[in-house]
N, C-alpha and C positions, 0 to 999 in steps of 0.2 A: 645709599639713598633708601630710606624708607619706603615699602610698599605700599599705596593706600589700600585699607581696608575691602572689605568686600561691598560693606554698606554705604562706602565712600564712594565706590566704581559703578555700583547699582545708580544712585544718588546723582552723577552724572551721566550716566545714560540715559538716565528717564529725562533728565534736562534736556537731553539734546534732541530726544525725543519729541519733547513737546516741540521746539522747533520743527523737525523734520523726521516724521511716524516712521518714516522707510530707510532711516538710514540704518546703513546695515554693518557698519563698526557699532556704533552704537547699541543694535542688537545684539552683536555678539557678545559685546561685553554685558551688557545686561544679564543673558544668558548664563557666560560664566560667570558674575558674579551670585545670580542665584541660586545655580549650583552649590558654590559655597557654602552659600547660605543654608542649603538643602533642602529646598525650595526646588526641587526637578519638575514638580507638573510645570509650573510657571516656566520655569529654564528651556522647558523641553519646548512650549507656546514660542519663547521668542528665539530657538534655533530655527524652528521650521519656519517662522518668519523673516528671519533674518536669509535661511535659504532659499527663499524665492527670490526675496529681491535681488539676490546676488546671481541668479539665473537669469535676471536680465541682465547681469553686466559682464562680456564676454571676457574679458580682462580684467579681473580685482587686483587690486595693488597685491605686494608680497607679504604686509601687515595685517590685510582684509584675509588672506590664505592662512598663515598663524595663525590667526583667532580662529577662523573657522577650523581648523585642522586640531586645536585644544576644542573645541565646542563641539566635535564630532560625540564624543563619547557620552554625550548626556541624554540619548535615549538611552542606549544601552543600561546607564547607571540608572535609570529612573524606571524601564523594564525590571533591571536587577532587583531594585528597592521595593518592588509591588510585587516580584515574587514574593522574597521572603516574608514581607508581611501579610502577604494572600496566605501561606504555608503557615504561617504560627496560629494565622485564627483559623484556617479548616482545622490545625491538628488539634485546637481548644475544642473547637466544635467536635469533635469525633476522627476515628482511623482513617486515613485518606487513602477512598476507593478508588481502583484505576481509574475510573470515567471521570471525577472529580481533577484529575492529575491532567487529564487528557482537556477538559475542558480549559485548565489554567494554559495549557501550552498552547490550544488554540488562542487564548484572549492575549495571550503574549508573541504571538508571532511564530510560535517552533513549530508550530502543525499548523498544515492548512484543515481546511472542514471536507472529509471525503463522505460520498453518498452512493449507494447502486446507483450504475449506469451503465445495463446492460445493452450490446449492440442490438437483440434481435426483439427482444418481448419484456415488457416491465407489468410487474401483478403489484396491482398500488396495497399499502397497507401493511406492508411484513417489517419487521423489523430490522433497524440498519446496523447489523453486526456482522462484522469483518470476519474475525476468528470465535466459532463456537468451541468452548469448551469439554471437550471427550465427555466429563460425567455429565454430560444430559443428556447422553444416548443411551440408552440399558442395553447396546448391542455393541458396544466399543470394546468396552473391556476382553469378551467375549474374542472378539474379533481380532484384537490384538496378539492374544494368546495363538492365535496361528500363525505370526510373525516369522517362528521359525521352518517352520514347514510351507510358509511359501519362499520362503527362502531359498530354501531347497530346490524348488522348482524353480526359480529366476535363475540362480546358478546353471541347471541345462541350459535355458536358452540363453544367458549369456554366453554359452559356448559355442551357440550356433550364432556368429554377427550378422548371418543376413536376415535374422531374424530382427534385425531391428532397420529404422529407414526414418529419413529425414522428420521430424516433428510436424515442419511445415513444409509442405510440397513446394518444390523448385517455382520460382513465379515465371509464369511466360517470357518471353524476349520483350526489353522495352517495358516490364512493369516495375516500379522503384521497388526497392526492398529495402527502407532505411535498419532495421535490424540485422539485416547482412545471414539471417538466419534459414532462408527459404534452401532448401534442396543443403542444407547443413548437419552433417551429424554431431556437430555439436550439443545439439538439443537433438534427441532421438528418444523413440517411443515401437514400443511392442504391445500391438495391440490385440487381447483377445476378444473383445467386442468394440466397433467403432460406428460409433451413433446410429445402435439396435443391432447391426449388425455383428454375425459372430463371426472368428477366426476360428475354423475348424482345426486345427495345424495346431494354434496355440492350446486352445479348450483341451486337446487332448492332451498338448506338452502341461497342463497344469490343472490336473481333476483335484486335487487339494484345493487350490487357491479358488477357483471355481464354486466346489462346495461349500466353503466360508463365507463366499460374495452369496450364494443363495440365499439367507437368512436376512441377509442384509434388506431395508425399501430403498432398492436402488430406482434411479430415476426415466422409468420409462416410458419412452417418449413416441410418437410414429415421425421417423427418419431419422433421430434425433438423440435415443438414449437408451439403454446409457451407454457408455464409453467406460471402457475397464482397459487398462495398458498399462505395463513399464513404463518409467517416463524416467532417462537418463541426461543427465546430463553431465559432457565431460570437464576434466579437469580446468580451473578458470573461465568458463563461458558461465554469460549471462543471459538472461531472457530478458527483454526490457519493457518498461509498464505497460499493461495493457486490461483490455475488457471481456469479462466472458459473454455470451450470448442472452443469458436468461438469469432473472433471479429466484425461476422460481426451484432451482436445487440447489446445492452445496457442493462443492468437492472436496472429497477426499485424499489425504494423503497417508500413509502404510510408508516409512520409512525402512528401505530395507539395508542400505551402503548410505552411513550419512555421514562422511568425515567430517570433522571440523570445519569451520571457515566453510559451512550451507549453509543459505537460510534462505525468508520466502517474506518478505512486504506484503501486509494485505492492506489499501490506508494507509493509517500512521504506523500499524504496527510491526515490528520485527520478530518473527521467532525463527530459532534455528529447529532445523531438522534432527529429531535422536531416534535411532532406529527402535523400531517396537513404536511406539509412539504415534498415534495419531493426530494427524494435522486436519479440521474439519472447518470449512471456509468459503466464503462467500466470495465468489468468484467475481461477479459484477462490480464488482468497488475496481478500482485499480489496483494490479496489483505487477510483480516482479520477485522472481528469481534470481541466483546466482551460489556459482560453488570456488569460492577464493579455497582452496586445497588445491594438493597434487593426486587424489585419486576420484576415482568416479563415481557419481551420485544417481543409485535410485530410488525410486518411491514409486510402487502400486498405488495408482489413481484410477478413482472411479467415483463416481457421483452417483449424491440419495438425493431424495424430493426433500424438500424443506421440512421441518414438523410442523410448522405454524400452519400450513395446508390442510384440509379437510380431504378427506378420500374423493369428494363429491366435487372438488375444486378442482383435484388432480387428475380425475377424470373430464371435465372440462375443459383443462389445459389443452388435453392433448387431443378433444374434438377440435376447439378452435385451430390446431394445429394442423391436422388432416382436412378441416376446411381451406388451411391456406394451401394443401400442397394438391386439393382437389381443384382449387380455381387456377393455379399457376401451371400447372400441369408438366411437371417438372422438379426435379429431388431439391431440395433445400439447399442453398449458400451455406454449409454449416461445416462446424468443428469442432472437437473434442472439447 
């Protein structure tokens, strides 16, 4: 038996439509017939009509399922079709910049929209970039070049393991811990300065690494910064999404053990960890860790004040800051 046509199947659906707007065979076939047709804006209008009405019916027949279960695929197909031709007219128009790429994936559904949202202080006005890129620092390169020589030094204290201690302090008895990472050395950190304050112990186990971070405008803060430590993390564990305190510094990453199967979510983006290589990022977006390998991951982190800050801003930061811990009367909720 002959199949009718597409324009034949279309042609009685709209009939039965004009009868009855909500019937939902009806739309479906509509639907895929306009598909066919390749006609998907329209197709894609009478699936999602066709799928509400059928969310009022808690029972569709086995035929009403068929059709819906072929008419599933016509977002996707009509998402698919507006890529490619979104891509052939950016690439007539010019070389397609990441943020252009990034913007398509947002207006197609593969990226959500991330923004700073730090937990403790937000400075309106700075710009929303996740991962800054090394050459806009005149002091990276520079800085990198010591990669091996703190190297050197991390090795000592990796040899001492009480030198390193849970990332996140063990939570009280009775406090949830959905990341299961509180009082875990999975995620573990050696710290030579932890928010302004120093580790005398460490500072001396590492006057190399030390004198490289002095060049550096690291971000300092009263109670608060900077934060310079090993940050390890072992085989298979993960850190899971999360927010940092402030936007108005950066963190850094100094990869010094990076096997394979690391890397670091800042937002949408993925980069992996390569040793020597700085990782320089904005911590307020969401972000997440993880080292799918079989050996251990560190990276020397420590955090600089943002560029886009004026000296005169950063000094005002950190009155406003010393005002709050002058009226609270009492060290800061804070962390690395």
């Amino acid at each position: 038996m002959t199949q009718p046509s597409a324009a034949a199947v279309l042609a009685a659906a709209e009939a039965a439509l004009r009868t009855n707007p909500s019937d939902p065979r009806a739309l479906l076939n509509k639907a895929l017939a306009l598909a066919q047709l390749k006609r998907l804006g329209e197709a894609a209008a009478a699936y999602q009509t066709a799928t509400r009405e059928l969310a009022r019916r808690p029972d569709p027949s086995s035929e009403l399922r068929s059709l819906l279960e072929r008419a599933r695929a016509i977002p996707a197909a009509l998402a698919k079709a507006f890529e490619v031709a979104a891509l052939e007219r950016i690439a007539a128009a010019g070389p397609l910049s990441a943020r252009i790429r990034e913007a398509l994936d947002i207006q197609l559904g593969k990226s959500k929209i991330y923004v700073q949202e730090p937990l403790k202080f937000y400075f309106p006005g700075l710009p929303q970039i996740a991962f800054y890129e090394r050459e806009a620092f005149p002091w990276a390169r520079s800085f990198e070049a010591c990669a091996p020589t703190i190297r050197r030094e991390l090795e000592g204290v990796l040899a001492k393991p009480e030198a390193f201690a849970p990332y996140i302090d063990a939570a009280p008895d009775g406090v949830s811990d959905p990341s299961g990472l509180s009082g875990n050395m999975n995620w573990s950190a050696c710290f030579l300065y932890k928010n302004g304050a120093p580790n005398p112990a460490m500072l001396a186990a590492c006057p190399e690494t030390m004198a490289a971070l002095q060049l550096l405008p690291l971000a300092s803060m009263p109670n608060r910064g900077p934060s310079i430590l090993f940050s390890a993390l072992k085989p298979g564990a993960a850190i899971p999404p999360h927010f940092g305190f402030v936007n108005t510094r950066l963190i850094c990453h100094l990869p010094l053990l990076a096997p394979d199967g690391c890397a670091l979510r800042v937002g949408s983006h993925i980069r992996p960890w390569r040793e020597g290589e700085l990782l320089i990022f904005d911590d307020s977006f969401e972000h997440e860790a993880w080292n799918r390998s079989d050996k251990l991951r560190v990276v020397l982190l420590f955090d600089v004040w943002r560029p886009e800050l004026t000296e005169a801003e950063r000094n005002q930061v950190n009155a406003l800051f010393a005002a709050v811990d002058e009226v609270s009367g009492a060290p800061p909720a804070w962390g690395a």
